[in-house]
C-alpha positions as CSV (number, residue, x, y, z in Angstrom):
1,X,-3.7,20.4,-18.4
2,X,-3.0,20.0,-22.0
3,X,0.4,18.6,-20.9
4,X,-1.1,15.9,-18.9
5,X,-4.5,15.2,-21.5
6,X,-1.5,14.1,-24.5
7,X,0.3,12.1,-22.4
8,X,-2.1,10.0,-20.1
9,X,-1.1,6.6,-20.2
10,X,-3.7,5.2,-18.4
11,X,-7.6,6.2,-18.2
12,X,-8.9,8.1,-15.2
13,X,-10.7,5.1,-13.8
14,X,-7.3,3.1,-14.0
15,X,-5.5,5.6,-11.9
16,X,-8.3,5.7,-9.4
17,X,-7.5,1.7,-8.8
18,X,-4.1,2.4,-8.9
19,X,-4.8,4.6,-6.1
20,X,-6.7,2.3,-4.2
21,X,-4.2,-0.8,-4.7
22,X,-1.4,1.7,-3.5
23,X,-3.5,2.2,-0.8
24,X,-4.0,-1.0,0.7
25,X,-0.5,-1.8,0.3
26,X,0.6,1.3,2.8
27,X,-2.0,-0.1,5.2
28,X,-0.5,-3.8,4.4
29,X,3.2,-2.3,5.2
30,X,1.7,-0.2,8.1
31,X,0.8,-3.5,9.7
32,X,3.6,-5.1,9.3
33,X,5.3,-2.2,11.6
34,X,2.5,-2.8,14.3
35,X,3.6,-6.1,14.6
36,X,7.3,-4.9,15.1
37,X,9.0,-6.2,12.1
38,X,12.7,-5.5,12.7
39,X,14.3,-3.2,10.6
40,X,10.9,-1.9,8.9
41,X,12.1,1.8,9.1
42,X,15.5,1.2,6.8
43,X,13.3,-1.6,4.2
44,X,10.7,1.0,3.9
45,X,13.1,3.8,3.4
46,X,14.8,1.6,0.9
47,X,11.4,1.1,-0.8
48,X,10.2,4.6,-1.5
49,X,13.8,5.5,-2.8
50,X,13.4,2.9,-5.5
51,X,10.0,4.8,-6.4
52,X,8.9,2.9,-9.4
53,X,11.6,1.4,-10.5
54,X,11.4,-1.9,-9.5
55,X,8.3,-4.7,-9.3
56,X,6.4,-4.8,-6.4
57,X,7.1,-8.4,-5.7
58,X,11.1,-6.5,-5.0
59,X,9.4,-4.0,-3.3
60,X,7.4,-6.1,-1.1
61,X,10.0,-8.9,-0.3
62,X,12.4,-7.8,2.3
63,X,8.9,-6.9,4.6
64,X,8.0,-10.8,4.0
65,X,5.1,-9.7,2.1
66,X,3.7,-11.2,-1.1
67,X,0.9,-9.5,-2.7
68,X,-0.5,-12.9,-4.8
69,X,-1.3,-14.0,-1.6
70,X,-4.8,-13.2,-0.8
71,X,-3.7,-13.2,2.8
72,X,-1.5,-10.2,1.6
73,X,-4.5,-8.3,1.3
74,X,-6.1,-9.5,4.0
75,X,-3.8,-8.0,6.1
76,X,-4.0,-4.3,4.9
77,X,-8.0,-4.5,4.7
78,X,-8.2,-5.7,8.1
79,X,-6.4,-2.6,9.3
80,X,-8.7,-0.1,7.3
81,X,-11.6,-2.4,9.2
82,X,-10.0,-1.7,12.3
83,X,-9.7,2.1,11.8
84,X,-13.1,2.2,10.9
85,X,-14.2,0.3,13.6
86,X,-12.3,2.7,16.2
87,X,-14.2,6.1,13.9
88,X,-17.3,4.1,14.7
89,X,-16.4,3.7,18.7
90,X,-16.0,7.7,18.8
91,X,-19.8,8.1,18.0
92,X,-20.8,6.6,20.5
């Protein structure tokens, strides 16, 4: 713990966003599968083996995806939406 308290770079509250951003970007990526974009297996392969070390806009390119574009986002909240939507059906 004492390890981790003296070299936080960013606050708690920052990593929870961080978290949350990440998030939505899986979901965005996710969706781009479900629509059956060819090759997404080997580009999101490549993508996770570059962990951190390159910009998102790199990350996201070879999937077509842009994440200044509000329809970027869009796209990932509308499959959380649906997922909750089908959590929703199984109350019924």
């Amino acid at each position: 713990k004492e390890f981790i308290e003296k070299h936080r770079v960013v606050s708690p509250e920052v990593a929870q966003q961080m978290a949350i951003n990440a998030r939505a970007i899986m979901q965005t990526d996710y969706a781009v599968y479900a629509e059956g974009d060819e090759g997404f297996e080997d580009k999101y392969i490549e993508m996770l083996k570059a962990g951190g070390s390159k910009h998102h806009k790199e990350l996201l390119a070879p999937f077509g995806l842009d994440a200044s574009d509000p329809t970027f986002w869009d796209k990932g909240l509308s499959m959380i939406s649906g997922f909750i939507d089908e959590l929703e059906a199984m109350e019924d």
